[in-house]
C-alpha positions as CSV (number, residue, x, y, z in Angstrom):
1,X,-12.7,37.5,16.9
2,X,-9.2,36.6,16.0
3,X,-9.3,32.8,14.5
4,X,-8.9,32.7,10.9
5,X,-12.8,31.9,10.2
6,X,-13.4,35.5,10.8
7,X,-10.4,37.0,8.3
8,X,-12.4,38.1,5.3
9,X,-10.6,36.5,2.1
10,X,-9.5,39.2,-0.8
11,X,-11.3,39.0,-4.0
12,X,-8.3,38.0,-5.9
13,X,-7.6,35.6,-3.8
14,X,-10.7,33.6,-3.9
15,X,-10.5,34.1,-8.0
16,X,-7.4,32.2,-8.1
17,X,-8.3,29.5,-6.4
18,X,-11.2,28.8,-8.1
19,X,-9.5,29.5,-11.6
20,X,-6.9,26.8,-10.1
21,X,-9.1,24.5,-8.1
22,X,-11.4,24.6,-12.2
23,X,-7.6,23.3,-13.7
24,X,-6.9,21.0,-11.3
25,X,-10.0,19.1,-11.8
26,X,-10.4,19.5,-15.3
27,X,-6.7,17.9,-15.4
28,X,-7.5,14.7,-12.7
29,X,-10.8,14.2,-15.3
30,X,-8.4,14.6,-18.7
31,X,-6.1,12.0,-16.9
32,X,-8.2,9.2,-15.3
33,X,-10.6,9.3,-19.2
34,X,-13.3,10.3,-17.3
35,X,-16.1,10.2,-20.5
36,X,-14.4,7.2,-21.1
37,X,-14.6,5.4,-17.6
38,X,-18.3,6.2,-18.1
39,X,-18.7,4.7,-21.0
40,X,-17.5,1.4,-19.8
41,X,-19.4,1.6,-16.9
42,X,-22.4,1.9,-18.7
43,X,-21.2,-1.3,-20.4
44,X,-20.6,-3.0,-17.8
45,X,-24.5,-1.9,-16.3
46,X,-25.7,-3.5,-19.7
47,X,-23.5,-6.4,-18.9
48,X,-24.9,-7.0,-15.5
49,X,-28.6,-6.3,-16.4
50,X,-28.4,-9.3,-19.0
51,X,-30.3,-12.6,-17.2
52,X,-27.3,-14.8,-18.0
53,X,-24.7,-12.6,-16.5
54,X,-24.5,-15.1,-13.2
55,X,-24.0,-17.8,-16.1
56,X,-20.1,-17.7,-16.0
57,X,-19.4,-16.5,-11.8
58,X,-15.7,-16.1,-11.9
59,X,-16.3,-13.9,-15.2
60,X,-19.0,-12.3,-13.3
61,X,-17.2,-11.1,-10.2
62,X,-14.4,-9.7,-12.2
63,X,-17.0,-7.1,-14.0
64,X,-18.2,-6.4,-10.4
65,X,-14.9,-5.6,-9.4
66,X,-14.3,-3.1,-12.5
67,X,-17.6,-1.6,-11.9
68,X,-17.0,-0.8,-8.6
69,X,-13.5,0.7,-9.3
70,X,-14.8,3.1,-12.1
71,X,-18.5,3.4,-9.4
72,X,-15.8,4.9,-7.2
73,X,-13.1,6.8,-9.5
74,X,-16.8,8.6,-11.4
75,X,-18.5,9.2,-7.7
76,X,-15.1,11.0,-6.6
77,X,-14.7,13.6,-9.7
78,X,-19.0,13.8,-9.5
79,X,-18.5,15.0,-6.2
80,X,-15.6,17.0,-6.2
81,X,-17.3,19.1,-9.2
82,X,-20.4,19.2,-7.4
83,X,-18.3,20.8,-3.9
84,X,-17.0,23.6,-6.3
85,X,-19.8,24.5,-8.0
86,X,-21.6,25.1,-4.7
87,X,-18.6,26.7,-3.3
88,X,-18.4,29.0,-6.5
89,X,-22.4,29.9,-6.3
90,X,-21.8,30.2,-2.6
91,X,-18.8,33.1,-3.6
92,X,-21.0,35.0,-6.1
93,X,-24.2,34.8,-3.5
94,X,-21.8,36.1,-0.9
95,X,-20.7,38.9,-3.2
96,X,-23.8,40.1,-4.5
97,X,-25.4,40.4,-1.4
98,X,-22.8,41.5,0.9
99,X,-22.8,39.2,3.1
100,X,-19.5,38.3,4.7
101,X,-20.6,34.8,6.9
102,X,-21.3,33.6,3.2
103,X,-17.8,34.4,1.9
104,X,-15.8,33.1,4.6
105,X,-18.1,29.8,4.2
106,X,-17.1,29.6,0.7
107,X,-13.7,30.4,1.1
108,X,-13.6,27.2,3.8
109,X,-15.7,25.5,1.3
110,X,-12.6,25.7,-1.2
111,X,-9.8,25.4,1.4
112,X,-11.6,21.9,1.8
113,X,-12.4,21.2,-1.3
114,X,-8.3,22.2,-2.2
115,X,-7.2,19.2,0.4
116,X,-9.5,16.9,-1.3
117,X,-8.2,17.2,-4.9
118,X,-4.6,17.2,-3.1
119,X,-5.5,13.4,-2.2
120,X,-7.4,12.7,-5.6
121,X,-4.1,14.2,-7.2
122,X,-1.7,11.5,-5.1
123,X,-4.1,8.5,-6.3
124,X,-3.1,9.6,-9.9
125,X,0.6,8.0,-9.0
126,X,-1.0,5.1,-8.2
127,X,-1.6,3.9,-11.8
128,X,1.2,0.8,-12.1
129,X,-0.4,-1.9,-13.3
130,X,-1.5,-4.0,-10.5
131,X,-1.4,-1.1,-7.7
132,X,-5.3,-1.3,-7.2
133,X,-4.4,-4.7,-5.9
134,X,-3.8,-5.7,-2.1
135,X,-0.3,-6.9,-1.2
136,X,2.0,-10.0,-0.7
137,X,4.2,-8.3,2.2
138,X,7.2,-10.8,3.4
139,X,9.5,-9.7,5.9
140,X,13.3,-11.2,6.9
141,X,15.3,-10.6,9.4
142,X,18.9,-9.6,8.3
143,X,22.6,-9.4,10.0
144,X,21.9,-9.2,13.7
145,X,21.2,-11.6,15.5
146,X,18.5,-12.0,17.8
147,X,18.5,-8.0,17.4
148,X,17.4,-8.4,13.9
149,X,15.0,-11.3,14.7
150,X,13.4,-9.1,17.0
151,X,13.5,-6.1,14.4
152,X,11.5,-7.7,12.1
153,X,9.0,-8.5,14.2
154,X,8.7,-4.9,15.1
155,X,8.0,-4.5,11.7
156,X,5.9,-7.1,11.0
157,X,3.6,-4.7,13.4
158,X,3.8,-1.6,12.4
159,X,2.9,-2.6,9.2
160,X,0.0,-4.5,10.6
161,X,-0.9,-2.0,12.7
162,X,-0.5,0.5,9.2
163,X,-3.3,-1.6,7.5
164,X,-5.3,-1.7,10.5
165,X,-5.4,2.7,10.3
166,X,-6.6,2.1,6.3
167,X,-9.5,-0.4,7.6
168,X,-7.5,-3.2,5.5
169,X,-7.8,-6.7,6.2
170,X,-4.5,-8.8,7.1
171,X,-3.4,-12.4,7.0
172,X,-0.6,-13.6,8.7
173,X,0.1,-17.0,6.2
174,X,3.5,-17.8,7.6
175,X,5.4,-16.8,10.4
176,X,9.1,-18.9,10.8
177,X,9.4,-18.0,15.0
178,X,13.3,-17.0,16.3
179,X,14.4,-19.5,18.7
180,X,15.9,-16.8,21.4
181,X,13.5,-13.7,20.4
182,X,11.5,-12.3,17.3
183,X,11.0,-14.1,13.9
184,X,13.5,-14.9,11.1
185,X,10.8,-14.5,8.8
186,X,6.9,-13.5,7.6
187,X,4.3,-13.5,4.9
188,X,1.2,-10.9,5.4
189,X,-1.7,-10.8,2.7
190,X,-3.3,-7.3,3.5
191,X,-6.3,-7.0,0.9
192,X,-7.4,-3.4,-0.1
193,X,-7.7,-0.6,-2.4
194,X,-3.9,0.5,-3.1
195,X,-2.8,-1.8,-0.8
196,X,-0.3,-2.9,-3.3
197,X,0.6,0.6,-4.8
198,X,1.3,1.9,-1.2
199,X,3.6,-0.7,0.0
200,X,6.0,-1.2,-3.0
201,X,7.1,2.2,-1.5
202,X,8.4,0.2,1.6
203,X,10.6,-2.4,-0.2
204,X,14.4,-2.3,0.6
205,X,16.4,-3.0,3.8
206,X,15.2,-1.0,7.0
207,X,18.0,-0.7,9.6
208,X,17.4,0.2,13.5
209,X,19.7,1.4,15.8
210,X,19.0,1.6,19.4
211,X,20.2,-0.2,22.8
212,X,20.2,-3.7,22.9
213,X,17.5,-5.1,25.3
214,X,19.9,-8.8,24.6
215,X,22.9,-7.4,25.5
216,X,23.4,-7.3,29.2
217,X,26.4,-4.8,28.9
218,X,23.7,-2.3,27.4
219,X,25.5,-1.7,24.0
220,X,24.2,0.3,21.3
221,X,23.1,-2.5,18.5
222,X,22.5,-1.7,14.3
223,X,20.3,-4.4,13.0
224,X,18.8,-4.9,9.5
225,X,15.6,-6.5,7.8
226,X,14.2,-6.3,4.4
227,X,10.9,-6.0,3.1
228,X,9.5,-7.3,0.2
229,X,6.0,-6.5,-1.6
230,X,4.4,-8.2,-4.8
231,X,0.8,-7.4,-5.9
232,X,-1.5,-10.2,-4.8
233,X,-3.0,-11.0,-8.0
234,X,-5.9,-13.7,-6.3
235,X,-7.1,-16.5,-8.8
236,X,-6.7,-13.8,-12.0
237,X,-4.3,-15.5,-15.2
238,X,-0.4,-14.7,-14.2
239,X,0.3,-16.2,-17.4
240,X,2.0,-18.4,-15.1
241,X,2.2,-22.1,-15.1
242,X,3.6,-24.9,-12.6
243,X,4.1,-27.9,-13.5
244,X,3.0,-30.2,-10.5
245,X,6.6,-32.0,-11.5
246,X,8.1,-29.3,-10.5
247,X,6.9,-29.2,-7.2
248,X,8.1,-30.3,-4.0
249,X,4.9,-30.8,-1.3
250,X,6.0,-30.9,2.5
251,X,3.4,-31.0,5.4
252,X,3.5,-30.4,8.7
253,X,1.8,-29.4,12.1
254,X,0.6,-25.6,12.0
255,X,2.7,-23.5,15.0
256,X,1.5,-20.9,17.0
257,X,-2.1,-19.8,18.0
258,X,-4.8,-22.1,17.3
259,X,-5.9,-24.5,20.3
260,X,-5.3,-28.2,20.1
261,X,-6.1,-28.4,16.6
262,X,-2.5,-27.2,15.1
263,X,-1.0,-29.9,17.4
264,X,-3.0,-32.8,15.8
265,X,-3.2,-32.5,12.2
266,X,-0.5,-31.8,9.3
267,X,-2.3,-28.9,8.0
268,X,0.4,-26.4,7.0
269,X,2.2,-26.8,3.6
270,X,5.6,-25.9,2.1
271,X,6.6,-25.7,-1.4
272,X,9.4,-25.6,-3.0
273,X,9.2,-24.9,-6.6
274,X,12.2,-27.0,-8.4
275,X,13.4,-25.1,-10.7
276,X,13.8,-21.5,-9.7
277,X,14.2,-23.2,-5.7
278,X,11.4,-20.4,-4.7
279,X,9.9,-22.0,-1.2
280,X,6.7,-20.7,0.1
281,X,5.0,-22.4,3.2
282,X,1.2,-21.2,4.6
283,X,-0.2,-22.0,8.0
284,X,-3.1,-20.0,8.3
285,X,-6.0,-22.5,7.7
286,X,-7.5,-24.8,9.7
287,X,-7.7,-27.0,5.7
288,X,-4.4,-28.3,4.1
289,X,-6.4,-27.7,0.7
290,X,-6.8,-24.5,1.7
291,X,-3.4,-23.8,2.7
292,X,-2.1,-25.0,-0.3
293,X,-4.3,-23.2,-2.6
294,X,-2.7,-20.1,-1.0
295,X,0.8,-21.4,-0.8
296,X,0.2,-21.6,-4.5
297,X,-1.0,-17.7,-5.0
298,X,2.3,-17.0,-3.2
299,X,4.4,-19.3,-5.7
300,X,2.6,-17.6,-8.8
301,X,3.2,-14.0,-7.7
302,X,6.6,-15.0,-6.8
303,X,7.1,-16.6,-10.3
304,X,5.1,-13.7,-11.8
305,X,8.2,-11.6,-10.5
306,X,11.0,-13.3,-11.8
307,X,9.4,-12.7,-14.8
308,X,8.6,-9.1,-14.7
309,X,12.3,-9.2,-14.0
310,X,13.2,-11.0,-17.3
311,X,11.1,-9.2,-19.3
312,X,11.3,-4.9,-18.1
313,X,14.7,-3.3,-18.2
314,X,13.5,-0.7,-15.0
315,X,12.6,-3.6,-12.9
316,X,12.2,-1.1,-10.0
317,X,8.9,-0.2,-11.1
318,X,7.6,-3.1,-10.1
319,X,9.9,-4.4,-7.1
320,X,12.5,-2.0,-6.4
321,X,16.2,-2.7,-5.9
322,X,17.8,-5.7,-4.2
323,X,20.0,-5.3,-1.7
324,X,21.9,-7.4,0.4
325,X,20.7,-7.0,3.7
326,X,23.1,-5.3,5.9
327,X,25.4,-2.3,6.3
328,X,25.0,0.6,3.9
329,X,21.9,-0.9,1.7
330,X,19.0,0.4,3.9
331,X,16.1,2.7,2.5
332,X,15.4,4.1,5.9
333,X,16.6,4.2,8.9
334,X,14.7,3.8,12.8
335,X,17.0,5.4,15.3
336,X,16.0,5.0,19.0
337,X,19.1,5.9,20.7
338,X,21.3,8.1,21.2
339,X,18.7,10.4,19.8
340,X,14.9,9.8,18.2
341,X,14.7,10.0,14.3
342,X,13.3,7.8,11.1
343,X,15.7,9.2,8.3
344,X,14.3,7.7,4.6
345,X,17.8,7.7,3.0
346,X,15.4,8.0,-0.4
347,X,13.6,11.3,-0.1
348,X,15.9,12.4,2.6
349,X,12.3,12.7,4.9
350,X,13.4,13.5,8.8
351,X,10.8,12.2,11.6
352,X,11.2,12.3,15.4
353,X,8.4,10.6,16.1
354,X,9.9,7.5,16.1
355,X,7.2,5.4,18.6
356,X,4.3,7.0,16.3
357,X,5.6,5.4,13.2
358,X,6.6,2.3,14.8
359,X,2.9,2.2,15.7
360,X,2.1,2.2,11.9
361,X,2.0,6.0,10.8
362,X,3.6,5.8,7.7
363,X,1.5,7.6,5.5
364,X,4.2,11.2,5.2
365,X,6.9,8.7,3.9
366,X,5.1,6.7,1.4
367,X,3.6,9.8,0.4
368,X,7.1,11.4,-0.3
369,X,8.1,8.3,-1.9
370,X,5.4,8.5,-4.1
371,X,5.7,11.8,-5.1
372,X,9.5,11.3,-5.7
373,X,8.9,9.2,-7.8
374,X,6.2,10.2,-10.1
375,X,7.9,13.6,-10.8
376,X,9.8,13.1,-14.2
377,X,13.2,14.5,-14.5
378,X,11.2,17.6,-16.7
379,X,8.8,18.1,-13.5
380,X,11.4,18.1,-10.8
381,X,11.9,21.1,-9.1
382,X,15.3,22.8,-10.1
């Protein structure tokens, strides 16, 4: 047999991975406090076992949440030290008797185990404060045209069709239709783990270039859109308040999908906050109460920003740099003609597979965005 199952690792080799795999998990546990995680999870048990826990429910489903983030982070680093301590007894067995089929299953045993810390490793640069959190995505179309209109919609679905591959949920709350082609603009609440922490990665100006299907002499057409993400921080305390004074209240009849209902009844509503002229609109329920209580999570993580902005020197941590929309500002670029590439302008990561990420498989950029950016200038490679 040729395949590499039947290569018998050297000694030495399988030494040094397991002396590194042992440092690599002994450093994800010194990092991520895993004694004390479990001590605040057994807290939090106590908490939950008490009779009036249900007493206060919003209190309540906040310890739930926070002991199911530490049930997972403790399960992980269980597991993963559980996988190498078979994989080492499987070694010495494998050894001792001579039995080669057992050293090759523990060498893939560690080769497995190796890609598994690799991913435990990335979630370490997810540690901002709010990156647990799902994601506020909007989305405007730039200079253009109808070229741009239609742009953004493109990428209003591959990053739809991105949270879809990560079994995330997605709301489309407001979607401002082009008149010739595409949209001019859209908000997307996509709720789950990291959803937040991953897509701050994406905010800047994307540009495409490609032939214009508008253009009837078939002319090559640059067109820009921009990207925003803020953590979607639900009903928690922003340290935020509005001042119902301060707000203008518009209503009107829901667009798009939806039957007969969005032609009958003023459900959607606009805001427009006064004094920092923030607008936010939501269309998504059937309920203008409804709609409005989520046009007002959008005003308060849009307010929340402007003061993260007032208060932190490196703003980019939490939004990333903005840029005016056109020529020259663009984090990546999408080129469909005259040849097939997505250039990140950041990390200087080359793709041809153009149609694949369109189609939502972004994963190997915001993974090298990531990683760019968690590497101190003492860590960075010379």
């Amino acid at each position: 047999m040729n395949d590499a199952t039947s290569i018998l690792p050297e000694h030495n080799k399988v030494t040094e991975q397991l002396a590194r795999l042992a440092h690599r998990l002994n450093e994800l546990r010194r990092h991520l406090d895993y004694d004390g995680k479990r001590e605040k999870l057994e807290e939090l048990d106590a908490q939950t076992a008490d009779p009036a826990f249900w007493a206060n429910a919003d209190r309540a489903q906040d310890v739930l949440r926070e002991q199911s983030t530490l049930k997972k982070v403790i399960g992980d680093l269980d597991e993963a030290k559980t996988r190498y301590d078979d994989a080492q007894t499987l070694y010495e067995l494998g050894r001792e008797e001579g039995d080669d089929a057992t050293i090759r299953d523990a060498w893939s045993a560690l080769e497995s185990l190796d890609a598994r810390v690799g991913k435990m490793e990335f979630r370490r640069m997810l540690s901002g404060q709010h990156d647990e959190k799902g994601v506020l995505l909007s989305i405007n179309a730039g200079a253009g045209g109808v070229d741009s209109q239609d742009w953004a919609q493109m990428l209003m679905r591959m990053y739809m069709r991105w949270a879809e591959r990560h079994g995330f949920k997605v709301e489309v709350l407001d979607v401002q239709d082009a008149e010739q082609a595409g949209i001019r603009s859209a908000e997307l609440a996509i709720t789950g783990e990291f959803a937040y922490g991953y897509l701050r990665s994406e905010i800047g100006v994307h540009r495409l270039v490609r032939i214009s299907p508008f253009d009837a002499n078939a002319r090559r057409q640059t067109s820009f859109a921009s990207v925003m993400a803020l953590p979607d921080l639900g009903d928690e305390d922003f340290d935020i308040e509005v001042n119902e004074a301060d707000l203008e209240v518009d209503t009107f009849r829901s667009s798009g999908a939806g039957g007969q209902h969005v032609n009958k009844t003023d459900s959607a509503v606009r805001l427009r906050h006064l004094p920092s002229g923030i607008v936010v609109a939501c269309q998504v329920e059937r309920s203008q109460h409804k709609n409005k209580a989520t046009a007002m999570r959008m005003l308060k993580a849009k307010l929340w920003d402007l003061e993260q902005q007032r208060r932190e020197a490196e703003r980019e941590t939490l939004q990333g740099e903005r840029k005016k929309i056109e020529w020259g500002s663009q984090i990546r670029s999408y080129v469909l003609q005259p040849y097939q590439q997505v250039n990140d302008h950041r990390t200087e990561l080359k793709s041809s597979a153009v149609h694949a990420v369109l189609d939502g498989d972004l994963d190997e950029f915001i993974e090298a965005y990531l990683l760019q950016q968690s590497q101190s200038p003492a860590e960075a490679p010379s």
